[in-house]
matplotlib code that plots the C-alpha trace (Angstrom):
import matplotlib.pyplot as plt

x = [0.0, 1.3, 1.9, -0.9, -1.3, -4.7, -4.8, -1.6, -3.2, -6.0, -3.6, -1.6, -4.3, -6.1, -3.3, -3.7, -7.7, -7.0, -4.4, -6.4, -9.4, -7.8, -5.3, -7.0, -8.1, -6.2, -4.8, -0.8, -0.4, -1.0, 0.6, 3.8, 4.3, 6.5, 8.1, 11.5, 14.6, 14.8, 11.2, 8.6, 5.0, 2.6, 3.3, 6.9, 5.1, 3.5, 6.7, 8.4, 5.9, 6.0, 10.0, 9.2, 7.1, 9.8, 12.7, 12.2, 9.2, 9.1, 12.4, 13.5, 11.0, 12.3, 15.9, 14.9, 13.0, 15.7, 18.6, 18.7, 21.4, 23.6, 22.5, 22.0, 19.6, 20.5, 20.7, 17.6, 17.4, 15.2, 14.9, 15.0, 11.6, 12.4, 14.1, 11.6, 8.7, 10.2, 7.3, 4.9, 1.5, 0.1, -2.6, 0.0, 2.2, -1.9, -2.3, 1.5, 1.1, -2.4, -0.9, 2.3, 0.5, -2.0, 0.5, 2.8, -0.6, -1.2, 2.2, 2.1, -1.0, 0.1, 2.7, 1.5, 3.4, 4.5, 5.3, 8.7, 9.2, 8.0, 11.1, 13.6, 16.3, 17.6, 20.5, 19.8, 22.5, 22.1, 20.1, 21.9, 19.6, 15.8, 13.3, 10.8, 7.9, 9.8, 9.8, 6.4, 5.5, 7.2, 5.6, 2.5, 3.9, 5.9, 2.4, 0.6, 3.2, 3.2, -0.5, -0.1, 3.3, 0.4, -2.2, 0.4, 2.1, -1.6, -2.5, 0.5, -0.3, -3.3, -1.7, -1.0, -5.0, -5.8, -5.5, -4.7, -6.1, -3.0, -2.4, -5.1, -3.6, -0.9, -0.9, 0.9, 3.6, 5.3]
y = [0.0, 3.1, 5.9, 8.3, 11.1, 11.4, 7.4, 7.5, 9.9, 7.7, 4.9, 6.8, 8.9, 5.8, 4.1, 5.4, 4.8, 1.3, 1.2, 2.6, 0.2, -2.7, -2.3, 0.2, -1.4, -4.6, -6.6, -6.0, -9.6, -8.6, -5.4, -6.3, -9.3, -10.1, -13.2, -13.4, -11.6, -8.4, -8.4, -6.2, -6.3, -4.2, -1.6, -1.7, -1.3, 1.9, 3.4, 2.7, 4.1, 6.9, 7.4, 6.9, 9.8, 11.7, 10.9, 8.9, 9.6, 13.4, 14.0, 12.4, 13.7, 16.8, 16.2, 14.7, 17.6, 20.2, 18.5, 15.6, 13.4, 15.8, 15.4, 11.5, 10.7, 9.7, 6.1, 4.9, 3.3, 0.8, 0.0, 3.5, 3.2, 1.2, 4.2, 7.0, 4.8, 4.2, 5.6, 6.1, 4.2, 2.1, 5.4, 8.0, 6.0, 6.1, 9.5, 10.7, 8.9, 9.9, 14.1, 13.8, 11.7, 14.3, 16.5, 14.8, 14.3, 18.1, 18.6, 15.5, 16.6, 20.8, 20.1, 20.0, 16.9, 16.5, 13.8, 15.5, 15.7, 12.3, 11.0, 13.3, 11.2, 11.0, 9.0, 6.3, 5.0, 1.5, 1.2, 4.3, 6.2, 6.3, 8.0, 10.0, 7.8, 5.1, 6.6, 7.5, 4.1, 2.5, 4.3, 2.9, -0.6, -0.1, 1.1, -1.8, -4.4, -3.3, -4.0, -7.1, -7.8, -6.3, -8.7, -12.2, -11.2, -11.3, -14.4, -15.9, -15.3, -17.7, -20.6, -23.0, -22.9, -23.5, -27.4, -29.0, -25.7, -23.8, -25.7, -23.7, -20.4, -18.9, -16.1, -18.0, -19.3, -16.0]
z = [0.0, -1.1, 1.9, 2.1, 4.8, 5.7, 6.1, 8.2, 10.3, 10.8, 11.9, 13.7, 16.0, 16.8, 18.8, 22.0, 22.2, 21.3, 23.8, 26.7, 25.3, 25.5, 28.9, 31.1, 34.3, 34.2, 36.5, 36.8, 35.9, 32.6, 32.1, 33.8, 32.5, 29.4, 27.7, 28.9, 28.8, 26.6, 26.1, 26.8, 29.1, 27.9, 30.0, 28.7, 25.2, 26.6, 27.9, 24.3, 21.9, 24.6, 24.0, 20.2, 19.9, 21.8, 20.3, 16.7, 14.2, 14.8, 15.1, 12.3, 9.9, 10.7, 10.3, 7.1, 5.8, 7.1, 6.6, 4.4, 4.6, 6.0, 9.7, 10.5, 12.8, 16.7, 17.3, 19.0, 22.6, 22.6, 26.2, 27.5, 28.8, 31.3, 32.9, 31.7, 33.1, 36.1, 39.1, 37.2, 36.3, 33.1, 33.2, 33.9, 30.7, 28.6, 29.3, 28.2, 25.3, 24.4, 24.9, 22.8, 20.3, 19.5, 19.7, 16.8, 14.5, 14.9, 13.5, 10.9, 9.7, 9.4, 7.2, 3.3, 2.2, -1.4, -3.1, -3.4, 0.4, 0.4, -1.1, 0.4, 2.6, 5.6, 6.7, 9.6, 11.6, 10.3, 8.0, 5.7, 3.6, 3.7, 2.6, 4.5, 3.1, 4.9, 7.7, 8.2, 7.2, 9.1, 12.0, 11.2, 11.0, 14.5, 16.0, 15.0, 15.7, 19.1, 19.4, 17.8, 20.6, 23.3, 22.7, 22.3, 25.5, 27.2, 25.0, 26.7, 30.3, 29.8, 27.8, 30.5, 31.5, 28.0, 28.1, 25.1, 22.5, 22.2, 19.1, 17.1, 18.3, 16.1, 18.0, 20.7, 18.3, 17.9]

ax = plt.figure().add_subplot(projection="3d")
ax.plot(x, y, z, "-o")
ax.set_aspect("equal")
plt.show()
């Protein structure tokens, strides 16, 4: 599917309700939970996509669009949620989100993207060059895999009460 903004911006704004709709009021069995080392609980999730909006899709748009290539973008820490989150709460994380989400939309959605700006590149640490499409893409795509890591972690916590249907649940073979 080829980028577009307005359906981007549907993607993208919707995040934080489904968040909210789908942990909001659990038990912390399920939001602090995760599947191992180097993994993430759902509340972990929170406190990443909450560094993300910070740090990454934002901030490198803009590089891209005033710098180019010139300026690479800062590597990313993946795990620094675990510091940022520290004391505070899944709603305190839902709400922070929710703000600086709206907050990167507005902005998204007040720039008058051209197809031209679309392609102009920025230069990631790892990856090399990319285009601003791909960025904003793969924001999208990092949103819903989250939801998608969200909902197997939960699967997961129920699996051994499952009996023998595991099996039919792909779900849990990620």
């Amino acid at each position: 599917m080829k980028y577009q903004q307005q359906e981007a911006c549907n993607i993208l704004e919707r995040t934080p309700l489904v968040l909210r709709s789908l942990l909001a009021g659990l038990s912390n069995d399920l939001i602090i939970n995760n599947e191992g080392p180097d993994t993430f609980s759902p509340y972990d999730v929170v406190g990443h996509l909450i560094h993300g909006e910070k740090t990454d899709w934002v901030v490198r748009a803009k590089i891209i669009l005033e710098h180019g290539v010139n300026k690479p973008f800062d590597p990313y820490d993946r795990f620094a949620q675990y510091e940022e989150s520290k004391g505070k709460n899944l709603d305190q994380l839902l709400n922070e989100f929710d703000e600086i989400r709206k907050e990167n939309i507005a902005w998204l959605q007040s720039i008058q993207l051209t197809e031209n700006d679309l392609e102009r590149k920025g230069k990631h640490p790892v990856l090399g060059e990319v285009t601003l499409r791909n960025l904003l893409s793969t924001w999208i795509v990092h949103d819903l895999t989250h939801i998608a890591q969200i909902t197997r972690v939960m699967s997961k916590q129920y699996v051994e009460e499952m009996g023998p249907w595991p099996q039919f649940f792909r779900i849990l073979q990620f």
